[in-house]
C-alpha positions in Angstrom: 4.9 -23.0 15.3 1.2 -23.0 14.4 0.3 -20.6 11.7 -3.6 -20.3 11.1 -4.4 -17.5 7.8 -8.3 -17.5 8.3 -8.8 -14.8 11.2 -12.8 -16.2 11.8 -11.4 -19.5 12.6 -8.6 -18.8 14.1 -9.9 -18.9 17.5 -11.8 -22.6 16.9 -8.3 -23.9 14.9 -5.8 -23.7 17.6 -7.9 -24.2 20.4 -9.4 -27.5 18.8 -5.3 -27.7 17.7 -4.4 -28.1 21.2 -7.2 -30.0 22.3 -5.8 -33.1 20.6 -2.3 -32.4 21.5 -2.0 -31.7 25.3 1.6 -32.0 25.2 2.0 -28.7 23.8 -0.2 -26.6 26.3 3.1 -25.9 28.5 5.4 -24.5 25.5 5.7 -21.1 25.5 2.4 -19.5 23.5 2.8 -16.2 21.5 0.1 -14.9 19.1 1.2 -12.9 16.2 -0.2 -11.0 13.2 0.2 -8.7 10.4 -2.7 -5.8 9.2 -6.1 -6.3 9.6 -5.0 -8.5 12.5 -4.5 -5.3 14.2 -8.1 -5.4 15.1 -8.5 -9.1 16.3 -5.0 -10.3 17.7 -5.1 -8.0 21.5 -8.7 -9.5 21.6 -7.7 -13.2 20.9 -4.8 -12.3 23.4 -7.3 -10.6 26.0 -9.7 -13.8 25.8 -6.6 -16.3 26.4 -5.8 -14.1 29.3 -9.3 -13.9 30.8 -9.3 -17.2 30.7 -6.2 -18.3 32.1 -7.2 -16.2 34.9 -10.5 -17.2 35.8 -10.3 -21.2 35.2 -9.5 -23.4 32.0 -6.8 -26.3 33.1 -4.3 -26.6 31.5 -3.6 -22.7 30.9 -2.2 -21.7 27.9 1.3 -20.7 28.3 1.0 -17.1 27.0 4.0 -15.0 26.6 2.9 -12.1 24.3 1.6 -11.2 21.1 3.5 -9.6 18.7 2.2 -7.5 15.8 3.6 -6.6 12.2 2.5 -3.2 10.5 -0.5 -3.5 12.4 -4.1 -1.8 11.4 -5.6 0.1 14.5 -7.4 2.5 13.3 -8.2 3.8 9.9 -8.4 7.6 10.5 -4.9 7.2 12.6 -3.5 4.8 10.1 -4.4 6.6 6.7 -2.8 10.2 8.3 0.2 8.9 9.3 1.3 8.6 6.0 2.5 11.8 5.0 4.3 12.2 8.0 6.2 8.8 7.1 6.4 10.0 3.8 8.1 13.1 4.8 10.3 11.4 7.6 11.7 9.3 4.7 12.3 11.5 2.3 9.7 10.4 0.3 8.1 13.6 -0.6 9.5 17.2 -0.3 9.7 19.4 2.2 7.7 22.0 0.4 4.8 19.5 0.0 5.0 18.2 3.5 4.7 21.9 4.9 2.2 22.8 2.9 0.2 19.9 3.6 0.1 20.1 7.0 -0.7 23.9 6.9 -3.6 23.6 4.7 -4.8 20.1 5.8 -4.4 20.6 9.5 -3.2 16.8 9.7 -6.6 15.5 8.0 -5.2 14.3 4.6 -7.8 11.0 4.6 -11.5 12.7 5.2 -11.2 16.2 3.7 -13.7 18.8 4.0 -15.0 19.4 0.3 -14.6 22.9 0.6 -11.0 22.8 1.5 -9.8 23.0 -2.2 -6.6 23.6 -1.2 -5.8 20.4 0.9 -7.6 18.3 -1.9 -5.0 19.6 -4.2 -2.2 18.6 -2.2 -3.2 15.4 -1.5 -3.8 14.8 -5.4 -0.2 15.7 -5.6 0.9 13.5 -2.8 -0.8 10.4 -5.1 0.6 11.3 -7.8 3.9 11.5 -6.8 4.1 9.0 -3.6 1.5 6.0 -4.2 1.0 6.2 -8.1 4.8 6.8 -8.9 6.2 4.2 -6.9 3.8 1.3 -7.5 4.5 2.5 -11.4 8.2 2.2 -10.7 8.4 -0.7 -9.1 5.3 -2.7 -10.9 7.6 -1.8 -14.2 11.1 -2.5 -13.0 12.7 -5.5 -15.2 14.1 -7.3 -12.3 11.0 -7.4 -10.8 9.1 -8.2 -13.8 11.2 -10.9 -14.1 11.1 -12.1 -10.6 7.6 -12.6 -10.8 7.6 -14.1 -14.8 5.6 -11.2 -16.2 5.9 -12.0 -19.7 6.1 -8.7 -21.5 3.1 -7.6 -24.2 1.3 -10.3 -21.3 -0.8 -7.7 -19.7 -0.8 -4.5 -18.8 1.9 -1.4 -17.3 0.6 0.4 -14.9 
């Protein structure tokens, strides 16, 4: 396994990576990512593809990408999370409803005027993001895992 964290040069690392060690060129080849990766992994992926297919010896041995909570595209991304909220039980069913009735499914980019969504989604903070970051940025056993010495900063 090859793991490469800077996504700029990512492309120049493993290529160069394999240059000096041709004995790896016919293992099996996946690309994978997590996030922001979203964006660049199917075009790394497309570009190994292209050019296995139009020349390059020795082809890399591409089997597939895989990618982990993957960003694709904001607008998508950021809306989706109420319905995930909702689907896990995460925020109520009166919330959820109301939401989508006064939001229309916009909860990210919403209209100014449309007081009534803007309220809802302060709500949805407040009691999905803020809430649970407080709980679990306060919980002892997390404190602890991560040797937050208490009076050491600050509670969220």
């Amino acid at each position: 396994m090859i793991q490469f964290h800077k996504p700029i040069s990512t492309t120049y690392s493993w290529t160069k990576w394999l240059d000096k060690h041709p004995e790896y060129f016919s293992n099996p080849f996946y690309v994978t990512g997590n996030s922001y990766s979203g964006k660049v992994i199917p075009a790394i992926v497309q570009e190994i593809s292209n050019g296995n297919y139009i020349c390059c010896e020795p082809q890399i041995n591409l089997q597939g990408y895989v990618l982990g909570n993957p960003v694709t595209n904001f607008d998508i991304d950021n809306n989706t999370r109420i319905p995930f909220a909702h689907g896990m039980a995460l925020i109520s069913d009166e919330l959820y409803e109301s939401m989508k009735k006064r939001c229309g499914g916009n909860y990210f980019n919403v209209d100014p005027q449309n007081t009534e969504c803007l309220e809802l989604v302060k709500d949805y903070k407040k009691t999905y993001w803020y809430s649970l970051s407080e709980y679990w940025a306060n919980n002892e056993s997390v404190r602890r895992a991560l040797r937050v010495v208490k009076g050491g900063g600050h509670t969220l």
